[in-house]
N, C-alpha and C positions, 0 to 999 in steps of 0.2 A: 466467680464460679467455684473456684479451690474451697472459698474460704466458707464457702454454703454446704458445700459438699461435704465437709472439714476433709480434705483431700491430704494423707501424707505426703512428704514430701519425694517415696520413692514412689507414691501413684502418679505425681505431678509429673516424673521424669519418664517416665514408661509414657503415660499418655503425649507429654512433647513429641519424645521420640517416635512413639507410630503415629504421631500426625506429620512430623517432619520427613519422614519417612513418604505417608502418605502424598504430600505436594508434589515431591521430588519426586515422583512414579508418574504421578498425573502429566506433569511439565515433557519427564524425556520419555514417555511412552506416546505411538501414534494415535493411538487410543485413547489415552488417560482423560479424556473429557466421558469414556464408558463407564469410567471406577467407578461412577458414581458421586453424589454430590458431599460434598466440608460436613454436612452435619450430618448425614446419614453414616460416614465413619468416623464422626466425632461419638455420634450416638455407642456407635458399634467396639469403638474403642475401650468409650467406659465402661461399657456392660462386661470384656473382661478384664477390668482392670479393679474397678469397684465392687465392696460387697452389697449384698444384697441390696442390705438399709439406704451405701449411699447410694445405689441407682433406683430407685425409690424417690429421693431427696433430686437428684439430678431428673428424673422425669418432673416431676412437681413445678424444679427451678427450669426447665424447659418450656411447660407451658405457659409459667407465668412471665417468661421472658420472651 
C-alpha cells in the first residue's frame, strides 16, 4: 500500500502511529469495540495525512483490493 500510494517515509510514521495508537485505545478502553472498525480509521487516517492526489490513489487501491 506505501508503495502504490508513493507514501513518504514521514506519512508512513504518522500513519503507524495513529493506528498504533488507534489498537491500543480499542484494547484498554471498555468500549473500544464503539471506535469503530481497522479500516474505517485506517480510511480516516489517510485522508489527514495524505494529499489529495494520494487519497485519490488510496481510494482506487482500496477498492481494488
Amino acid at each position: 500500500m506505501y508503495a502504490d500510494l508513493e507514501m513518504r517515509d514521514d506519512q508512513i510514521r504518522a500513519f503507524k502511529s495513529a493506528m498504533d495508537k488507534f489498537q491500543q485505545e480499542r484494547v484498554s478502553k471498555p468500549n473500544g469495540e464503539m471506535m469503530g472498525s481497522v479500516e474505517d480509521e485506517r480510511t480516516r487516517q489517510l485522508e489527514s495525512i495524505l494529499s489529495e492526489v494520494q487519497f485519490e490513489k488510496y481510494q482506487k487501491w482500496q477498492a481494488d483490493n
